[in-house]
py3Dmol code that shows the C-alpha trace and the ligand (Angstrom):
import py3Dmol

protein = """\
ATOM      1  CA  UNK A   1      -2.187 -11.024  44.413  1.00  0.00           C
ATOM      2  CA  UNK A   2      -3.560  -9.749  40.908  1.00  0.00           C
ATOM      3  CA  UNK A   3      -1.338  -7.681  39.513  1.00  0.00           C
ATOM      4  CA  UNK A   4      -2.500  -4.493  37.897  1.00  0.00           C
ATOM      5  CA  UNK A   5      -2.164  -3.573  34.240  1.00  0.00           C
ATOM      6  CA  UNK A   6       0.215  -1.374  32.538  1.00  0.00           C
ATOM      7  CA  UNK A   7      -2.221  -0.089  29.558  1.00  0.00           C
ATOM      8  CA  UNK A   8       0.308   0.525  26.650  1.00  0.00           C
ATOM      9  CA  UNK A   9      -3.115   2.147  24.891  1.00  0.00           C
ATOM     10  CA  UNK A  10      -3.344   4.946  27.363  1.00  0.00           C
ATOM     11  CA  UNK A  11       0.276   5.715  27.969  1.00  0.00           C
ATOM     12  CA  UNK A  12       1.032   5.734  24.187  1.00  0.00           C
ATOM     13  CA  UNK A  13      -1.706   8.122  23.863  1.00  0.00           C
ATOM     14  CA  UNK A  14      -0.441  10.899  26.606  1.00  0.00           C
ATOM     15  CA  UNK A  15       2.892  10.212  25.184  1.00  0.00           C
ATOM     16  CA  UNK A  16       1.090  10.775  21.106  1.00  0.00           C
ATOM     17  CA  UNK A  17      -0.396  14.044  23.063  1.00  0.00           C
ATOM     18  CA  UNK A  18       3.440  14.946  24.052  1.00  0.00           C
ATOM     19  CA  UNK A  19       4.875  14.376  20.820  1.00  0.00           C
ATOM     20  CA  UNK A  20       1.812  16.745  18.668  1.00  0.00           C
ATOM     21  CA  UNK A  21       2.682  19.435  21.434  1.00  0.00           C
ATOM     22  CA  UNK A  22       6.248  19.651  20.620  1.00  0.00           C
ATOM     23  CA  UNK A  23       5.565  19.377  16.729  1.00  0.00           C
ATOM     24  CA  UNK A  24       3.406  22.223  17.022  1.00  0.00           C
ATOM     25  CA  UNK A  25       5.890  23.683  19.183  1.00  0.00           C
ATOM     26  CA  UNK A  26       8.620  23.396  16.281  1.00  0.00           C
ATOM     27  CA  UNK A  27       5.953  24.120  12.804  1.00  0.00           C
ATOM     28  CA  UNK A  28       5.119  27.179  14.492  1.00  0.00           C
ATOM     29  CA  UNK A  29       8.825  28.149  14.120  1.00  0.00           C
ATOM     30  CA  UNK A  30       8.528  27.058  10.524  1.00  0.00           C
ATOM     31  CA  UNK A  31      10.077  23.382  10.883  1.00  0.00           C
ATOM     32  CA  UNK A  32       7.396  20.378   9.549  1.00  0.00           C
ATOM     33  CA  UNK A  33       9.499  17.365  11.274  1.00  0.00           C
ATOM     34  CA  UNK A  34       9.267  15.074   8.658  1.00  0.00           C
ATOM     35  CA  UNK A  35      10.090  10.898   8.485  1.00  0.00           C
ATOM     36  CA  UNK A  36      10.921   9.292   5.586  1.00  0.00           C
ATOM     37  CA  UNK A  37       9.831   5.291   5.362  1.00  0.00           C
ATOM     38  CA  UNK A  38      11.227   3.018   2.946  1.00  0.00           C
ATOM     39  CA  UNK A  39       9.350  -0.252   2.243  1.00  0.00           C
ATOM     40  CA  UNK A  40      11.250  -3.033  -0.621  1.00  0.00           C
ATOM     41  CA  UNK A  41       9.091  -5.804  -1.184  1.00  0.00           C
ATOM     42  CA  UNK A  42       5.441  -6.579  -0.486  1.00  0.00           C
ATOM     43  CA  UNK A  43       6.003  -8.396   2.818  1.00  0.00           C
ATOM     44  CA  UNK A  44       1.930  -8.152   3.926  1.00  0.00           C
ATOM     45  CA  UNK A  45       2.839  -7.269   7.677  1.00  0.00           C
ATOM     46  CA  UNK A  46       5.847  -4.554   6.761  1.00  0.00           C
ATOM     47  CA  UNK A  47       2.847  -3.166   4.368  1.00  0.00           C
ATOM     48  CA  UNK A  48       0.699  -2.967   7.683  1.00  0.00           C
ATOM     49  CA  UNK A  49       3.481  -1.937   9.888  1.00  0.00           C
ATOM     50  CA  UNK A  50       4.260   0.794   7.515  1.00  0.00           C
ATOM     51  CA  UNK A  51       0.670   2.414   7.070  1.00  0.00           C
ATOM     52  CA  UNK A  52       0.711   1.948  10.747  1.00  0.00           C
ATOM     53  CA  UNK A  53       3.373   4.349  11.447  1.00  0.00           C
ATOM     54  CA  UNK A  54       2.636   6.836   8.646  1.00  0.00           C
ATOM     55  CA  UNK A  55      -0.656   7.572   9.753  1.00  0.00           C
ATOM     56  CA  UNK A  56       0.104   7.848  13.864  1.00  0.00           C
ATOM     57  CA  UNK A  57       2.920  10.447  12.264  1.00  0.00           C
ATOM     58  CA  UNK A  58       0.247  12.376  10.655  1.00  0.00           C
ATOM     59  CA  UNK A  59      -2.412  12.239  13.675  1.00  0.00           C
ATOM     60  CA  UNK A  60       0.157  13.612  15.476  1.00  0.00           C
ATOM     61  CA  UNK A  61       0.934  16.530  13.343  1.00  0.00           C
ATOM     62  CA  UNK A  62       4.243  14.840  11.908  1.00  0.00           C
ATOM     63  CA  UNK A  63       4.485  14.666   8.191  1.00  0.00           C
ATOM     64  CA  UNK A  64       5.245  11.294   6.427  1.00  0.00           C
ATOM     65  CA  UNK A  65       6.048  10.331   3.209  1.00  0.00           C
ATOM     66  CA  UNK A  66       5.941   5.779   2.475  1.00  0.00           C
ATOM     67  CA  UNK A  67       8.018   5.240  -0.478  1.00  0.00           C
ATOM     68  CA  UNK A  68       7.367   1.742  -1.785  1.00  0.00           C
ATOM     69  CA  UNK A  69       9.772   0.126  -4.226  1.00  0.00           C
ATOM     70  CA  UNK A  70      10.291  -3.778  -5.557  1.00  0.00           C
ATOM     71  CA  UNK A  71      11.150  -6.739  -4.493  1.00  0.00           C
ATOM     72  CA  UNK A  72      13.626  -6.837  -6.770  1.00  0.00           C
ATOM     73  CA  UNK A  73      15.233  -3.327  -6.316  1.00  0.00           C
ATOM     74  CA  UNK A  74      19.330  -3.418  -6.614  1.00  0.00           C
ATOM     75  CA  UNK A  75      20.925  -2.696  -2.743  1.00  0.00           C
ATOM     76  CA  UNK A  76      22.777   0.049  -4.418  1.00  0.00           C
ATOM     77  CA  UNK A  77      19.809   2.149  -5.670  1.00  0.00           C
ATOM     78  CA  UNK A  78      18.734   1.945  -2.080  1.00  0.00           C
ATOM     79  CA  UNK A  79      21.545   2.745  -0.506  1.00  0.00           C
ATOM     80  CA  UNK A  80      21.846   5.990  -3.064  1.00  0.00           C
ATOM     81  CA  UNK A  81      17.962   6.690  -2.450  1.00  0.00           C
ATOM     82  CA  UNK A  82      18.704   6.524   1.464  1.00  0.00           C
ATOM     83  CA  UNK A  83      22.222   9.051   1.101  1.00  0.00           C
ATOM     84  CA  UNK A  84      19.811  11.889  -1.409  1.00  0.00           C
ATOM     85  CA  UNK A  85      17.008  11.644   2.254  1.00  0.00           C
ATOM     86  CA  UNK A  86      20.466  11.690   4.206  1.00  0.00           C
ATOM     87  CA  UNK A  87      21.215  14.851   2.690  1.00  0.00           C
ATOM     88  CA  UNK A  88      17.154  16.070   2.492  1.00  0.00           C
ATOM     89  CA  UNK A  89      17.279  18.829   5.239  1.00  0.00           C
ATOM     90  CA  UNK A  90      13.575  18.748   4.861  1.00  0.00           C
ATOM     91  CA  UNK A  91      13.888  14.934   6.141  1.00  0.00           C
ATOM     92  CA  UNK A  92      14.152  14.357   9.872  1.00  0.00           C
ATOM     93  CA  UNK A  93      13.664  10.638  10.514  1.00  0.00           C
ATOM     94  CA  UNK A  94      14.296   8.183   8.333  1.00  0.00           C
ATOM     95  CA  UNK A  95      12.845   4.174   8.405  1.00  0.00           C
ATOM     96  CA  UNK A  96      13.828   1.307   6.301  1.00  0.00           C
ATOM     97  CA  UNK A  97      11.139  -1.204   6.854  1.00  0.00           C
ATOM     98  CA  UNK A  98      12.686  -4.696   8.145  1.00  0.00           C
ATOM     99  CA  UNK A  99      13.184  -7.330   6.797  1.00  0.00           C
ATOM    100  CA  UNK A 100      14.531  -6.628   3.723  1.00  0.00           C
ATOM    101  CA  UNK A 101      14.832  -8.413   0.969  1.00  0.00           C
ATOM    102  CA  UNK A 102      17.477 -11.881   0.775  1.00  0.00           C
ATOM    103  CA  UNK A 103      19.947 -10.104  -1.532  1.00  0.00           C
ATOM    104  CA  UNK A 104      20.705  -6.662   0.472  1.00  0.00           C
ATOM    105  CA  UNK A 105      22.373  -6.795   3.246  1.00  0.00           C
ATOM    106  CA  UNK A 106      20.412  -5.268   6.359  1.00  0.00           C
ATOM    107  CA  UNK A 107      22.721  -4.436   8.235  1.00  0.00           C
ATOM    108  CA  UNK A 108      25.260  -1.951   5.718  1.00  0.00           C
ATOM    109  CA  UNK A 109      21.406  -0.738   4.685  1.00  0.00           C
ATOM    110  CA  UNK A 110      20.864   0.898   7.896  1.00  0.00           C
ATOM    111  CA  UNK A 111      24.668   1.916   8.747  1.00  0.00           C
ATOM    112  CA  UNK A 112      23.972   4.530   5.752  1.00  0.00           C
ATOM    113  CA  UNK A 113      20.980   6.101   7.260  1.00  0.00           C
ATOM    114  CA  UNK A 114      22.834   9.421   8.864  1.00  0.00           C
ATOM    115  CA  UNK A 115      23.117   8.193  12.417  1.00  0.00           C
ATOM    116  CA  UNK A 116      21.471  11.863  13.069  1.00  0.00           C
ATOM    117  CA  UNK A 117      18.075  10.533  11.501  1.00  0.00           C
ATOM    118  CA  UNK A 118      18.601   7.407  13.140  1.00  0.00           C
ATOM    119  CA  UNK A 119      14.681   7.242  14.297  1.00  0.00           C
ATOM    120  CA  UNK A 120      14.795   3.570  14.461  1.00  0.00           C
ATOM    121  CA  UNK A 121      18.042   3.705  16.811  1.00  0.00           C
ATOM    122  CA  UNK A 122      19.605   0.477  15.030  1.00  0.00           C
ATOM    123  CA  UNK A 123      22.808   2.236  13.529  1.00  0.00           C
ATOM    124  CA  UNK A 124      25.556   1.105  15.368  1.00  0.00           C
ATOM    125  CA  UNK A 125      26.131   4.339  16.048  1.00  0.00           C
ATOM    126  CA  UNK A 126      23.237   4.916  18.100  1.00  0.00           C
ATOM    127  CA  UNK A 127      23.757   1.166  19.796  1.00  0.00           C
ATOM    128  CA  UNK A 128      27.159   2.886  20.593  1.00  0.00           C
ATOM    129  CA  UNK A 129      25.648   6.226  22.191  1.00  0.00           C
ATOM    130  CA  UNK A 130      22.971   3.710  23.820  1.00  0.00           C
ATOM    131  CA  UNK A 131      26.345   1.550  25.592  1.00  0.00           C
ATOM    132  CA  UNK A 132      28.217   4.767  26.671  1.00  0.00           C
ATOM    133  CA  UNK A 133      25.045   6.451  27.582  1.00  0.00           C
ATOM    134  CA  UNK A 134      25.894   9.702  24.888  1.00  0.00           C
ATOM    135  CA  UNK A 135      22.674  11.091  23.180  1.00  0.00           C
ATOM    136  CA  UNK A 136      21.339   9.142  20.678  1.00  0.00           C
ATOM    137  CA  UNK A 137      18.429   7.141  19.641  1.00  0.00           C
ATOM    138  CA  UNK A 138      16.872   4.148  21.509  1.00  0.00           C
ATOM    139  CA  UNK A 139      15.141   1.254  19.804  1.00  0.00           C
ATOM    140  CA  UNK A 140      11.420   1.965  19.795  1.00  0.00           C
ATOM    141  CA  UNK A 141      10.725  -1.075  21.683  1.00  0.00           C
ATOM    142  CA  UNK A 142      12.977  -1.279  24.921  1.00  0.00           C
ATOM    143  CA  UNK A 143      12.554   2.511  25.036  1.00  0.00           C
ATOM    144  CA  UNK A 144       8.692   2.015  25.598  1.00  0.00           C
ATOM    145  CA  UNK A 145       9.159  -0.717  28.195  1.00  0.00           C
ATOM    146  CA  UNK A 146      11.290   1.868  29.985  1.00  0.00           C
ATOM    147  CA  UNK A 147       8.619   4.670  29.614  1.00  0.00           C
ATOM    148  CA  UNK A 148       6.516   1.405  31.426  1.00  0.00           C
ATOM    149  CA  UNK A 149       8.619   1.069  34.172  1.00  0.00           C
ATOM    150  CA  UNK A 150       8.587   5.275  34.733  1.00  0.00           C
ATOM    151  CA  UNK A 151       4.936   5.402  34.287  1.00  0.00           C
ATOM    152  CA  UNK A 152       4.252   3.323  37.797  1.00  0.00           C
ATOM    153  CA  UNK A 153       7.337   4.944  39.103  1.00  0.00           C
ATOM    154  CA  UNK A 154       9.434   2.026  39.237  1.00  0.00           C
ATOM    155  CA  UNK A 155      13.011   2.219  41.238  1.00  0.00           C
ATOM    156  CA  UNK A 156      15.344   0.201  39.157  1.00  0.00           C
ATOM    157  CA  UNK A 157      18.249   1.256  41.142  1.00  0.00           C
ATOM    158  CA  UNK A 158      19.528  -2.075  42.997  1.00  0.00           C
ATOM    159  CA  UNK A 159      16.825  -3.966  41.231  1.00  0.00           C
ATOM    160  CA  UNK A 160      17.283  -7.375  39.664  1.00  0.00           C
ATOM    161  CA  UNK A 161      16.151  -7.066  35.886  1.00  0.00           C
ATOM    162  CA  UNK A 162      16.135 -10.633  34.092  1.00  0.00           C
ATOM    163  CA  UNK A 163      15.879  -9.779  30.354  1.00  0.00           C
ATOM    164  CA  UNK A 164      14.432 -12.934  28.345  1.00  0.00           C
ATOM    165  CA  UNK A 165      16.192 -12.816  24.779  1.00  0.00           C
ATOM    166  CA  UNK A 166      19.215 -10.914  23.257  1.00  0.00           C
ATOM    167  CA  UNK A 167      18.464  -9.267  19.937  1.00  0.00           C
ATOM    168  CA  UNK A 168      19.923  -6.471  19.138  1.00  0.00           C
ATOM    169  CA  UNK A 169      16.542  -4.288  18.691  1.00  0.00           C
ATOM    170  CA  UNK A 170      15.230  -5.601  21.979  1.00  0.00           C
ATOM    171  CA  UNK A 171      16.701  -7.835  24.029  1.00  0.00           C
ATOM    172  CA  UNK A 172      20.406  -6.284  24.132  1.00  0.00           C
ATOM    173  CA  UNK A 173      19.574  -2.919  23.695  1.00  0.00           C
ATOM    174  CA  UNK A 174      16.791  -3.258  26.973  1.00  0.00           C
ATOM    175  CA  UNK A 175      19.502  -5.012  29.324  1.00  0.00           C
ATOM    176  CA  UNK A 176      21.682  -1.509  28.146  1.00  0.00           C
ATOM    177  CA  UNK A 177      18.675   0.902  29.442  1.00  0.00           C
ATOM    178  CA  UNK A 178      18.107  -0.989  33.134  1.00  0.00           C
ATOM    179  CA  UNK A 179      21.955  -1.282  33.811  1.00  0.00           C
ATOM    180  CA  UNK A 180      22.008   2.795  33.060  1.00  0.00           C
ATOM    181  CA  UNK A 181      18.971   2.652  35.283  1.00  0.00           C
ATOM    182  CA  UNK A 182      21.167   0.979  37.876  1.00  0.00           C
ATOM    183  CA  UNK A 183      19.725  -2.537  38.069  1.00  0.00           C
ATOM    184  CA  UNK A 184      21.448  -5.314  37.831  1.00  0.00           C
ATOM    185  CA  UNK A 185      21.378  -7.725  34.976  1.00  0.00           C
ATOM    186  CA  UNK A 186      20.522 -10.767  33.829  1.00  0.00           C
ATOM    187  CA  UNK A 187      20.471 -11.876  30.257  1.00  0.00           C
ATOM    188  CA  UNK A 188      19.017 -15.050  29.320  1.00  0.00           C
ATOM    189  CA  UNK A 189      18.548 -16.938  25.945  1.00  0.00           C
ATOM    190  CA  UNK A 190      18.015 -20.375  24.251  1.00  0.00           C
ATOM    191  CA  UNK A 191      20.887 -21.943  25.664  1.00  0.00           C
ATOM    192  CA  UNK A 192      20.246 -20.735  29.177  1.00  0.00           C
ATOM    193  CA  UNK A 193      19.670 -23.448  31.910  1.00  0.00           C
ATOM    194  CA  UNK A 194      17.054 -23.397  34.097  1.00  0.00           C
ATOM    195  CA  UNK A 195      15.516 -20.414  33.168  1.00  0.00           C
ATOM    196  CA  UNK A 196      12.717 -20.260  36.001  1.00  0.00           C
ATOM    197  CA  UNK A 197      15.685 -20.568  38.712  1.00  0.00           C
ATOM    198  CA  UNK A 198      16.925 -16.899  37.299  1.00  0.00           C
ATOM    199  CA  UNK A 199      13.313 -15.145  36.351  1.00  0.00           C
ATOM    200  CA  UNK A 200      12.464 -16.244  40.500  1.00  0.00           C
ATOM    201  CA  UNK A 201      15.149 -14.181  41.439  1.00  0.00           C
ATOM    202  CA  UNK A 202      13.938 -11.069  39.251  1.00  0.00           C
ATOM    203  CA  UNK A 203      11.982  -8.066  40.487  1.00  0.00           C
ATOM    204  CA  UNK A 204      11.659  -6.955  36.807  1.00  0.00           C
ATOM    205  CA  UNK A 205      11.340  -9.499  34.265  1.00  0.00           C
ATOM    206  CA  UNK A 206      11.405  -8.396  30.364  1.00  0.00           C
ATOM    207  CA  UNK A 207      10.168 -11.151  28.181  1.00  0.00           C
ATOM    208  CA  UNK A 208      11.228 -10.891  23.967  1.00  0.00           C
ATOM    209  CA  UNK A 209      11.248 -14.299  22.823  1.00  0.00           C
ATOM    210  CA  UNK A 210       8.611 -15.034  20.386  1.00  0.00           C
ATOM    211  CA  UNK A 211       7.706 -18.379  22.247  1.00  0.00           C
ATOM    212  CA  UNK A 212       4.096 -18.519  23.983  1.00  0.00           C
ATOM    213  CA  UNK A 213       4.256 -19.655  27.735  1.00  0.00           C
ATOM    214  CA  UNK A 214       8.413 -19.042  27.911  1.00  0.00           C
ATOM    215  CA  UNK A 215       7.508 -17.262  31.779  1.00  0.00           C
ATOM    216  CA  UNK A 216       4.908 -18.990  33.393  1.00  0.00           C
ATOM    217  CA  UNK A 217       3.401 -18.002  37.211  1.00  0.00           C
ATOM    218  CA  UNK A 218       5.942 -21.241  38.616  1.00  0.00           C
ATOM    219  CA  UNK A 219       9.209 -18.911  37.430  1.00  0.00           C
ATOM    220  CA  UNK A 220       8.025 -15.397  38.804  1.00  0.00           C
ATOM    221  CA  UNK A 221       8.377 -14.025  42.270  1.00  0.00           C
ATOM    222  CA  UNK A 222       5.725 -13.064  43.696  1.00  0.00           C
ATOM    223  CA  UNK A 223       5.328  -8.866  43.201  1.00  0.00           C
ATOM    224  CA  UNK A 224       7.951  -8.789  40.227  1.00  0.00           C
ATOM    225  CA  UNK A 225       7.399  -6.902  37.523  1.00  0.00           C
ATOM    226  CA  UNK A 226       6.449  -8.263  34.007  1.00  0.00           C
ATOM    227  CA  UNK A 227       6.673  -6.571  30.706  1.00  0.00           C
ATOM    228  CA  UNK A 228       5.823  -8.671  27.498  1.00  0.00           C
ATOM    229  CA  UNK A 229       7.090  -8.193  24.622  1.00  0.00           C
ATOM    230  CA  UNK A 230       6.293 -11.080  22.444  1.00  0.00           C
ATOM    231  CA  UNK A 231       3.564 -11.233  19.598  1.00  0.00           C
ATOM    232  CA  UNK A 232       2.253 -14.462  19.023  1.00  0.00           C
ATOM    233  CA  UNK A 233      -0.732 -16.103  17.900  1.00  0.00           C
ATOM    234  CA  UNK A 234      -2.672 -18.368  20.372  1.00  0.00           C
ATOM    235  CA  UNK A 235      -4.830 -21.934  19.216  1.00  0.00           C
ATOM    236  CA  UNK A 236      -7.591 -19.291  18.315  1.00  0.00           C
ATOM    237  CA  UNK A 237      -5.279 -17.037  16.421  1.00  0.00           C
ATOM    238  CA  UNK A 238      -5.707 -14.361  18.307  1.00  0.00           C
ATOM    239  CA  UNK A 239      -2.180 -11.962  19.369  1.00  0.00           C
ATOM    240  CA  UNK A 240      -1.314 -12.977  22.211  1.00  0.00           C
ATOM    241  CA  UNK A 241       2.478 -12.557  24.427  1.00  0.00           C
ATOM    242  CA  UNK A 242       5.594 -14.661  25.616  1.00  0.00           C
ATOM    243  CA  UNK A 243       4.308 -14.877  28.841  1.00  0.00           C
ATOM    244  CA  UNK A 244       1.134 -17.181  30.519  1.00  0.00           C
ATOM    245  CA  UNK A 245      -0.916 -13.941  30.795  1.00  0.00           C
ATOM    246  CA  UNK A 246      -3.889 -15.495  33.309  1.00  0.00           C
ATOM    247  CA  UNK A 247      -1.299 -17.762  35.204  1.00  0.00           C
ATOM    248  CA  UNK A 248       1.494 -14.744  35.951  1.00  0.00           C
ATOM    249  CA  UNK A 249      -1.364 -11.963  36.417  1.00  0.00           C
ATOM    250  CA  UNK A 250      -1.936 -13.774  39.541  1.00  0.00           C
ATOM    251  CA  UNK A 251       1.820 -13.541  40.822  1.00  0.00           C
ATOM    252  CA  UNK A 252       3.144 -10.369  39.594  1.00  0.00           C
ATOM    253  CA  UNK A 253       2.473  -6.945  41.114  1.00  0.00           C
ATOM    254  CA  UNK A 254       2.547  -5.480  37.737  1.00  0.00           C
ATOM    255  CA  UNK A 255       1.954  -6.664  33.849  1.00  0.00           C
ATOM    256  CA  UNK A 256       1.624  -5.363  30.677  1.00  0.00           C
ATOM    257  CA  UNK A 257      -1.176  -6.728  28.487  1.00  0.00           C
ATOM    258  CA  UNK A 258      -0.789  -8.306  25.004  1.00  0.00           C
ATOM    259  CA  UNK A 259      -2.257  -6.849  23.061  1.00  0.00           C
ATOM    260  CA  UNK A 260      -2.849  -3.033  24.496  1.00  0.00           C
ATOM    261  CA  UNK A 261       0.713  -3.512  26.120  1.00  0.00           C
ATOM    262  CA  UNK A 262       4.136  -2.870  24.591  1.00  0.00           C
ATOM    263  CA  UNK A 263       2.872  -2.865  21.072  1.00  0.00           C
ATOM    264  CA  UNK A 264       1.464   0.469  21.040  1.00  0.00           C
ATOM    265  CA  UNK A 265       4.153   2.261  22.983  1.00  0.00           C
ATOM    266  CA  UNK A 266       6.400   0.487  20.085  1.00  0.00           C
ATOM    267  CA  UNK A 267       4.868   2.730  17.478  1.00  0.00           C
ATOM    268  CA  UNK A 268       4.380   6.135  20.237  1.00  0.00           C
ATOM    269  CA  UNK A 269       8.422   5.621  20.738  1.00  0.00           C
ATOM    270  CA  UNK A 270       8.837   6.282  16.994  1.00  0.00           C
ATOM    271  CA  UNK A 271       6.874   9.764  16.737  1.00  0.00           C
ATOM    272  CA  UNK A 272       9.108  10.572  19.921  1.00  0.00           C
ATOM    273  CA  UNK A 273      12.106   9.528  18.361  1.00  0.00           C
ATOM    274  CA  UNK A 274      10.980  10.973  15.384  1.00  0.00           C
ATOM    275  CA  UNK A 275      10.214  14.634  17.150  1.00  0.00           C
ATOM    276  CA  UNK A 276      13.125  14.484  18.622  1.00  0.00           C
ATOM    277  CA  UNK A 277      15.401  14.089  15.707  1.00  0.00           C
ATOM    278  CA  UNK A 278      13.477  17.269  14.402  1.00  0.00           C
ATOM    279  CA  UNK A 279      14.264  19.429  17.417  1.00  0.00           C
ATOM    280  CA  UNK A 280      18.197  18.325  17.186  1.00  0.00           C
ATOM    281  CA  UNK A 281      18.106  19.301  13.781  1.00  0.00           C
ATOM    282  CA  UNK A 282      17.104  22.887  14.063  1.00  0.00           C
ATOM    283  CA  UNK A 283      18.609  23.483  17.234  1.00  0.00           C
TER     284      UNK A 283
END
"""
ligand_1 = """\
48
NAP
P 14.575 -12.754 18.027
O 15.582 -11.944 17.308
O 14.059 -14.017 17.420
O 15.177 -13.098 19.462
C 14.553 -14.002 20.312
C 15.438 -14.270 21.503
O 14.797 -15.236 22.330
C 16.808 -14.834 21.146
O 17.792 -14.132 21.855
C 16.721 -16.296 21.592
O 17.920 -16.818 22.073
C 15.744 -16.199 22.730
N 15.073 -17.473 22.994
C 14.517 -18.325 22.103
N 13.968 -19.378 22.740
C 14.211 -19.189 24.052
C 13.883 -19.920 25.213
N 13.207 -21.066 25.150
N 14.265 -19.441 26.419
C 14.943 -18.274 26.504
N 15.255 -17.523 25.426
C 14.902 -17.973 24.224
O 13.293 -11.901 18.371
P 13.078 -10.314 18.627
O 13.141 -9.609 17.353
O 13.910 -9.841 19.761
O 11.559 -10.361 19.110
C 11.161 -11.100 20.234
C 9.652 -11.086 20.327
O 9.235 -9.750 20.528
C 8.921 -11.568 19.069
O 7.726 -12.198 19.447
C 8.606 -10.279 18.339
O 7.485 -10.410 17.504
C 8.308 -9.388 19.516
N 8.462 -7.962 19.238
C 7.435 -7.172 19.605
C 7.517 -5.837 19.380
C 6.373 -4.976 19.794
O 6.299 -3.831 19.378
N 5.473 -5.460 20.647
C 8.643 -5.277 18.786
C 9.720 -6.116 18.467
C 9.616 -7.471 18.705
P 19.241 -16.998 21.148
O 19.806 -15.627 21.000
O 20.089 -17.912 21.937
O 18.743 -17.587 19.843
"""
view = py3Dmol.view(width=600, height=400)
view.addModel(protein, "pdb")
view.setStyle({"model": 0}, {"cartoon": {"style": "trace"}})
view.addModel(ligand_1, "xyz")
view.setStyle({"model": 1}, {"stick": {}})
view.zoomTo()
view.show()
């Protein structure tokens, strides 16, 4: 069996096409959704991460203002600069860039984003809506593995989903969105034994590790599912996933590339989250 591709570059684009629909949608009743990014520090891949996501905004007919500040900016002039946006009804989504840096403390940094502008869904507020399925905002990432899963009209429903990792932006927060899909669910980590005897039991397997090779074709069933989440770099340097790409392709029913996978549909989730927060807001 090779398994077909899941192209992360074509979904994210019908799902970009979505999102500029509904903004037009809502600026023709007079509302410009609008997201807010925060970057502190010069961290070279937050600076690329955060032109990244200002101009998909703006190609998709979202506004989006980057406000950079210092390294050495005090936590409490960011939390005050993050409660005036709070209070900004102009303001619809609002990002602080990750990781911030040493001396703030990430976590009380995003608990004072209004959970209602919540566009990266890491407020424990919106981990809470995620866990008692209420409305609020998913992750970016898990959220576009799910839009994955939909787009080849995947059953979960009595499904075995082995989830590689336990973060709480992708890991957790994923095992949260197949259980309220009805799977059943397995969530595995660095102190899990025998890894391969659970992923050969999977029909869906979610890898978000940050190790190349963690799944390789020996620990898949044959016609599972694969989604990759990882970003590494390979011998050559070039991005590559968690799992043995060539190996696994042969195996699985379904993949996702890296790259052209769950990167892109990453940065598409934000403009829907993003959209979304807009329409809630002038409801
Ligand atoms: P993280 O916070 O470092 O979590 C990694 C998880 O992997 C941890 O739960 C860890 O277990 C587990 N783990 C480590 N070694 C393992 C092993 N040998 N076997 C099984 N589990 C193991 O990373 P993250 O933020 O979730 O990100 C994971 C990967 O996804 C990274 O490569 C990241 O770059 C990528 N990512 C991609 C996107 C995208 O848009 N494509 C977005 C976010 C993240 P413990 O909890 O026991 O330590």
């Amino acid at each position: 069996m090779t398994a077909q591709l899941i192209d992360g570059n074509a979904l994210a684009r019908t799902i970009r096409a979505e999102v500029a629909g509904r903004t037009q949608a809502l600026t023709a009743r007079g509302v410009q959704p609008h997201l807010s990014i925060i970057l502190v520090g010069d961290d070279p891949a937050s600076q690329v991460y955060t032109r990244h996501k200002v101009n998909d905004s703006t190609e998709t007919g979202l506004s989006a203002t980057l406000e950079r500040y210092p390294a050495d900016m005090s936590e409490a002039d960011l939390l005050a600069r993050i409660r005036t946006l709070n209070d900004d009804p102009k303001v619809h989504g609002i990002l602080v860039q990750l990781p911030l840096p040493k001396h703030m403390d990430s976590q009380k940094v995003i608990e004072t984003i209004s959970p209602a502008k919540d566009v990266d869904g890491f407020h424990i507020a919106s981990a809470g809506a995620l866990m008692i399925g209420a409305k609020g905002f998913w992750p970016c990432t898990p959220y576009g593995c799910m839009k994955m899963l939909e787009s080849i009209g995947y059953q979960l429903r009595g499904k075995h989903a082995v989830v590689i990792g336990r973060s709480n932006i992708v890991g957790k927060p994923m095992a949260m969105m197949l259980l309220a899909q009805s799977a059943t669910v397995t969530i595995c980590h660095s102190a899990t034994a025998d890894l391969g005897a659970i992923t050969r039991q999977a029909d869906v397997i979610v890898a978000a590790v940050g190790k190349r090779n963690v799944l390789t074709a020996d620990m898949v069933k044959p016609g599972a599912v694969v989604i990759d989440v990882g970003m590494n770099r390979n011998d050559e340097g070039k991005l590559c996933g968690d799992v043995d790409f060539e190996g696994v392709r042969q195996v699985a029913s379904w993949i996702t590339p890296v790259p052209g996978g769950v990167g892109p549909m990453t940065r598409a989730m934000l403009l829907v989250n993003t959209i979304e927060a807009a329409e809630r807001q002038s409801s």
